[in-house]
C-alpha positions in Angstrom: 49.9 123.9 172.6 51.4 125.5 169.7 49.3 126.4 166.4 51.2 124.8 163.1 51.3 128.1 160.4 51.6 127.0 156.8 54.6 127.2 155.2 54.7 130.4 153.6 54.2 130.3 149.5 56.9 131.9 147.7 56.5 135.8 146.5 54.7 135.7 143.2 56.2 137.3 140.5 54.5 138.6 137.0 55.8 137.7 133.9 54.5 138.9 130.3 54.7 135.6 128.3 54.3 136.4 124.4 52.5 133.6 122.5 53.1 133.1 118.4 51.6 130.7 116.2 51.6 130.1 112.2 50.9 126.2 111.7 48.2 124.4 112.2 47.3 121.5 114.8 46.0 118.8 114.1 44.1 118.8 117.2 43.5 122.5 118.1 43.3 123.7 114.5 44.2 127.4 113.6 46.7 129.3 114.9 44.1 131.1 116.6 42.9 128.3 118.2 45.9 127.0 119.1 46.7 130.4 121.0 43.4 129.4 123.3 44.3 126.1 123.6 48.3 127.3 125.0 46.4 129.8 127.6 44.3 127.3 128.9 47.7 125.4 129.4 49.3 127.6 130.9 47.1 127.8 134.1 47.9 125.5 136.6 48.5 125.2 140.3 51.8 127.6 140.2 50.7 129.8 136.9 47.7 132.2 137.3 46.4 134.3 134.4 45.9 137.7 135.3 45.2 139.5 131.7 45.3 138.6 128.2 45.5 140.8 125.1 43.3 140.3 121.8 45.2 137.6 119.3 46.4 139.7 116.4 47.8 138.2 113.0 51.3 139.4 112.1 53.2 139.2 109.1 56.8 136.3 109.5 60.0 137.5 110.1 62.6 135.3 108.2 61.6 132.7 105.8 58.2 131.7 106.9 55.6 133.0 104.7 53.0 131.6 107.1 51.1 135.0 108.7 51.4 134.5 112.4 48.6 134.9 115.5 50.4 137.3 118.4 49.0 137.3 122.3 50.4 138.0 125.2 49.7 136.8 128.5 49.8 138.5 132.2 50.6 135.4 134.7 51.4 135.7 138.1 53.6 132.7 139.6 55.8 132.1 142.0 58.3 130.2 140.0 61.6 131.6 138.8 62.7 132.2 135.2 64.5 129.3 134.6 61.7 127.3 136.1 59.2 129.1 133.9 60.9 128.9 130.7 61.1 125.0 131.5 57.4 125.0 132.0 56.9 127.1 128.8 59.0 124.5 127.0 57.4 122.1 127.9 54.4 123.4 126.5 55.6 124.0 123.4 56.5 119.9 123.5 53.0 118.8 123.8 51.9 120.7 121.2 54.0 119.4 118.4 57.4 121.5 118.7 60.3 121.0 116.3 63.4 122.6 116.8 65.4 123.3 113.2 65.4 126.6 111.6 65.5 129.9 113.3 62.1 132.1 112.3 60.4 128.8 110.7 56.9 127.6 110.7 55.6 127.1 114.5 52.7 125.2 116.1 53.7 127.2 119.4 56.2 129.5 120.5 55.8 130.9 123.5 58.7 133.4 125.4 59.2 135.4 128.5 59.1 138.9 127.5 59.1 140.8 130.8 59.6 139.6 134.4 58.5 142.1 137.6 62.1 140.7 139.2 63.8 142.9 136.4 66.0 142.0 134.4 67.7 138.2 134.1 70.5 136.4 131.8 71.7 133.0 131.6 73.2 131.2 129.0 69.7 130.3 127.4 67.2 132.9 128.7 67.6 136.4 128.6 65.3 139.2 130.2 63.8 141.4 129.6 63.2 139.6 126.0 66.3 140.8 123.3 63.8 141.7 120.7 60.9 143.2 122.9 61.5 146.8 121.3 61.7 146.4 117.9 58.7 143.6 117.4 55.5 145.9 116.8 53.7 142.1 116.7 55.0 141.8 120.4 54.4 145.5 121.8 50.6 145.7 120.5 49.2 143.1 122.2 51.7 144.0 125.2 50.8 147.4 125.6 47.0 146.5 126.0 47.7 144.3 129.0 50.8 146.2 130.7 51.4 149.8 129.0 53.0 151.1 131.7 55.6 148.5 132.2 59.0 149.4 132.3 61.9 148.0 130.4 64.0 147.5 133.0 67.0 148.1 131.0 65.8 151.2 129.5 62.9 152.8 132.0 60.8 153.2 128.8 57.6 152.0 130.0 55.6 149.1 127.3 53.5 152.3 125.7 56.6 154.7 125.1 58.2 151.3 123.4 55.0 150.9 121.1 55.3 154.7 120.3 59.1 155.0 119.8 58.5 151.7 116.9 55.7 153.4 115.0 56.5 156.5 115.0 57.4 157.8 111.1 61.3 158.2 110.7 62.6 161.9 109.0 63.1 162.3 105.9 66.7 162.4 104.9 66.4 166.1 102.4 70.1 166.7 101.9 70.2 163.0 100.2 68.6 164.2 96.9 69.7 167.8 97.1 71.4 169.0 94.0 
C-alpha cells in the first residue's frame, strides 16, 4: 500500500507591502487606526505577517493637505504579484476606496514595494515599487523591518536607499561667486 504525500504548497515568497492613510473611517477611525485595522486584514490563510514597522505620520505629496500615517508590512505568501496586488485591492475596496485624483485624500492605499522574486512589470504593477527611493515616508518604516534589502534594480540594499535620500546635498559656491 502506498502512503498519499500532500500536495506540496507553493514556495513562499516575501513581499514588503507599504500601507498609507489620511482620511478617516467611519468604522476604524484615524488613519492610525485604520493602518491596524488593514494589518489585521491582511492575514489570512495565504498572507502571513512576518514584521511590521512603527506607523509614522508623513506630510502629502500632491494636493492633499491631509498628513498621512506610513507602515510597512513583511508578509510571506505564496501568491504571485498579480495575485497579491488583487488581494491588496481588494482591501482597499472594503475599506471605502475611491479611485479619482492621483495623490488625493485616502482611507487606504496599500502597494507592493519589494518582492524576494526580484523585480516584476506588467501593465498595472511594477516592481520593485517606481517611487521606493525617493519616498523618505516609505524607506523609514522600510528600513526598520528589511534594511538590508536589496533593490533589485540597483543592489542598494533598503538602508543605503534611506541614507542616499537624507543625506544633505552640496552646496553649489560658484553660483553666487562674483
Amino acid at each position: 500500500m502506498t502512503s498519499a504525500t500532500p500536495a506540496s504548497k507553493a514556495p513562499l515568497a516575501l513581499y514588503a507591502i507599504g500601507l498609507g492613510s489620511n482620511r478617516r473611517h467611519v468604522r476604524h477611525g484615524n488613519p492610525r487606526h485604520i493602518l491596524l485595522a488593514a494589518l489585521d486584514a491582511l492575514e489570512s490563510d495565504d498572507i502571513e505577517p512576518v514584521d511590521v514597522s512603527p506607523i509614522i505620520a508623513s506630510d502629502p505629496i500632491g494636493p492633499s493637505r491631509r498628513r498621512y500615517a506610513n507602515a510597512v508590512a513583511l508578509v510571506a505568501s505564496p501568491l504571485s504579484p498579480p495575485e497579491m496586488l488583487d488581494r491588496l485591492q481588494g482591501i482597499e475596496v472594503e475599506f471605502g476606496r475611491r479611485t479619482g485624483q492621483r495623490w488625493s485624500a485616502r482611507t487606504l492605499d496599500l502597494d507592493i514595494l519589494l518582492w524576494s522574486g526580484g523585480a516584476w512589470s506588467r501593465a498595472d504593477l511594477t516592481i520593485p515599487h517606481p517611487a521606493i527611493a525617493e519616498r523618505a515616508f516609505v524607506l523609514g518604516p522600510l528600513r526598520t523591518v528589511a534594511p538590508g534589502w536589496r533593490h533589485p534594480l540597483t543592489a542598494r540594499t533598503v538602508r543605503q536607499l534611506a541614507a542616499r535620500l537624507i543625506r544633505p546635498k552640496p552646496v553649489d559656491q560658484s553660483a553666487g561667486a562674483h
